[in-house]
C-alpha positions as CSV (number, residue, x, y, z in Angstrom):
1,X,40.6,17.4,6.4
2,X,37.8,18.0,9.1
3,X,40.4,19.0,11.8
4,X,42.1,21.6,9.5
5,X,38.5,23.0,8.3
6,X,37.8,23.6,11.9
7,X,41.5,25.1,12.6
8,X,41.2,27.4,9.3
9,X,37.4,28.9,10.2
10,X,39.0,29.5,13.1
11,X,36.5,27.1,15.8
12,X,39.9,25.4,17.2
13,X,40.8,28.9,18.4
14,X,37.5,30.1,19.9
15,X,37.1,26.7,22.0
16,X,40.2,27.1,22.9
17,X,39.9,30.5,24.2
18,X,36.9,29.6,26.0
19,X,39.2,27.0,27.6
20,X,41.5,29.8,28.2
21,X,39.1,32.2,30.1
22,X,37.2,29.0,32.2
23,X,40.6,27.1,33.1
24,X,43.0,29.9,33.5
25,X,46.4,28.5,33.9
26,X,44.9,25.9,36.5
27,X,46.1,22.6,35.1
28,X,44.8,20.5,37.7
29,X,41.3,21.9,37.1
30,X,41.9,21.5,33.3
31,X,42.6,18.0,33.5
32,X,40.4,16.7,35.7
33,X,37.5,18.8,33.4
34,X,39.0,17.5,30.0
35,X,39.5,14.2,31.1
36,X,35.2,13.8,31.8
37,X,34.8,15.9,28.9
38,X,36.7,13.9,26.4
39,X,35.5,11.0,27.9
40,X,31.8,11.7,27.3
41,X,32.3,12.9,23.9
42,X,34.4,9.6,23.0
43,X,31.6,7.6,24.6
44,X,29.5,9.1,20.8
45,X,32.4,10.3,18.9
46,X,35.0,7.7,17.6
47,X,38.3,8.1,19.9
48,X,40.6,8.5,16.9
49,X,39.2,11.1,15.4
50,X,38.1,13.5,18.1
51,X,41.9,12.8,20.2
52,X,43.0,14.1,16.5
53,X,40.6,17.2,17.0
54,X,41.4,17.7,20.7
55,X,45.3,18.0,20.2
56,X,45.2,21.5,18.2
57,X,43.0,22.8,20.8
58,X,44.9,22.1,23.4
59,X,48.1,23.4,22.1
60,X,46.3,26.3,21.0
61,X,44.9,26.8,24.5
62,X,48.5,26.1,25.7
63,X,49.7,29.1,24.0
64,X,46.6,31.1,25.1
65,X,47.6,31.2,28.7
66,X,51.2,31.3,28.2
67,X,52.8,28.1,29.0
68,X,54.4,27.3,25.5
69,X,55.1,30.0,23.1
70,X,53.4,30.0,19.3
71,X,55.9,27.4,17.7
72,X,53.9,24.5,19.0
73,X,51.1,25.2,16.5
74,X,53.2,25.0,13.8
75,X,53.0,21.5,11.5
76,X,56.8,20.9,11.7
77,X,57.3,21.1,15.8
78,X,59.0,18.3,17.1
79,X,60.2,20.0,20.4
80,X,59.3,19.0,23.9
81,X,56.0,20.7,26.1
82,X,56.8,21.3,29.2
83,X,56.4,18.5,31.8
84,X,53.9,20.8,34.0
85,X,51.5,20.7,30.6
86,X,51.6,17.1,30.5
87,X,48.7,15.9,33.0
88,X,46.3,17.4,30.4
89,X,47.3,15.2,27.1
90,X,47.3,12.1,30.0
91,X,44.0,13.1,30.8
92,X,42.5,13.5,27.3
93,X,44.1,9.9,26.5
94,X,42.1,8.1,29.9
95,X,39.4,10.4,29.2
96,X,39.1,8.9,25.1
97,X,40.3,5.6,25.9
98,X,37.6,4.8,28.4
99,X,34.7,6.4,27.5
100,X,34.2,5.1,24.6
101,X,33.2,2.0,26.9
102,X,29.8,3.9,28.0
103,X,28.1,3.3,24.6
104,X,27.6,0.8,21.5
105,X,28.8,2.9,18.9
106,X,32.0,4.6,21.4
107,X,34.7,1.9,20.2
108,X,35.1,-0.6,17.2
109,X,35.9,-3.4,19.7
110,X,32.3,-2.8,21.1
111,X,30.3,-2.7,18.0
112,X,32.8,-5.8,16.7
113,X,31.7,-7.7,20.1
114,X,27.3,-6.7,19.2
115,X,28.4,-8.5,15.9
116,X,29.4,-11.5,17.4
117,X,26.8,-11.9,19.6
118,X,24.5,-11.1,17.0
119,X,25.9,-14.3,15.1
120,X,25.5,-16.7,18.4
121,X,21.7,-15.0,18.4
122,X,22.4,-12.8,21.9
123,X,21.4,-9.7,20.5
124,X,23.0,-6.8,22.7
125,X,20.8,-3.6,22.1
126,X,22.3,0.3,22.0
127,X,19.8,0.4,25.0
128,X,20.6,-2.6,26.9
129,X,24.6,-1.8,26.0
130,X,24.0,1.4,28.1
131,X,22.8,-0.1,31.1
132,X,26.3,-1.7,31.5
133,X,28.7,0.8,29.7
134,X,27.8,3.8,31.3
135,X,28.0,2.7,35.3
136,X,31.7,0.9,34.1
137,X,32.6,3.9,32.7
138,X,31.8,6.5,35.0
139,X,33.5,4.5,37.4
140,X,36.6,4.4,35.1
141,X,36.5,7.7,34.2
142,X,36.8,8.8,38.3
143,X,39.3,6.2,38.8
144,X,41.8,7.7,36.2
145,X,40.7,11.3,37.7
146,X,42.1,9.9,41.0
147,X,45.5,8.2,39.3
148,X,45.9,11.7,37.0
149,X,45.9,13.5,40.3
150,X,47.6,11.7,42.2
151,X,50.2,10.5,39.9
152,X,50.5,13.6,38.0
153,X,49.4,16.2,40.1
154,X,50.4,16.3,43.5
């Protein structure tokens, strides 16, 4: 409901032509820029939801700057992107998947694992939880910049 509220007032299509005018057709760029951005929003932003939000942008940007036409924005498409797009949904998964390692609240698992420790009487503050999450998953984060590009880009 959220995601089409944003496409219908029409915020899916201004982000994504700011994406358009900062990225240009430059996928390598894109990727790399998406991949940290998703990954620090997933790090306070649940990884479902916002990967949910993120795909209408980026097929909306995709059509901004001309490398699918229109007909991928419609509900029903079940046609292929073009592989040379591709990097940039690979990017938003690693970028989703692992940052929501750098905070407490970025995954279930990690809020599940506080609760648990919690019940063994290791309490594992938002804090404390940040000294740990956000080194492991900055590091993470640049190591799946370096597979994207060099598995996907060169």
């Amino acid at each position: 409901m959220l995601i089409g509220g944003l496409e219908k007032t029409g915020v899916v299509k201004g982000l994504s032509g700011i994406l358009s005018v900062v990225l240009g057709q430059n996928i390598a760029l894109g990727s790399i820029v998406l991949l940290f951005l998703v990954g620090l929003l997933s790090s306070v932003i649940p990884n479902i939801p916002l990967v949910v939000a993120m795909i209408p942008l980026l097929k909306q940007y995709l059509v901004n700057v001309g490398f699918v036409g229109a007909e991928v924005l419609s509900p029903g498409f079940d046609g292929q992107l073009p592989p040379e797009v591709l990097p940039l949904f690979y990017a938003m998964m690693y970028g989703a998947t692992l940052g929501g390692n750098g905070t407490l609240v970025g995954a279930s698992s990690n809020i599940v694992a506080a609760g648990i420790s919690e019940q063994h009487r290791l309490i594992i503050s938002f804090k404390a939880f940040l000294h740990y999450g956000i080194p492991v998953t900055i590091v993470q984060l640049v190591v799946a910049a370096l597979y994207v590009t060099l598995r996907f880009l060169l």
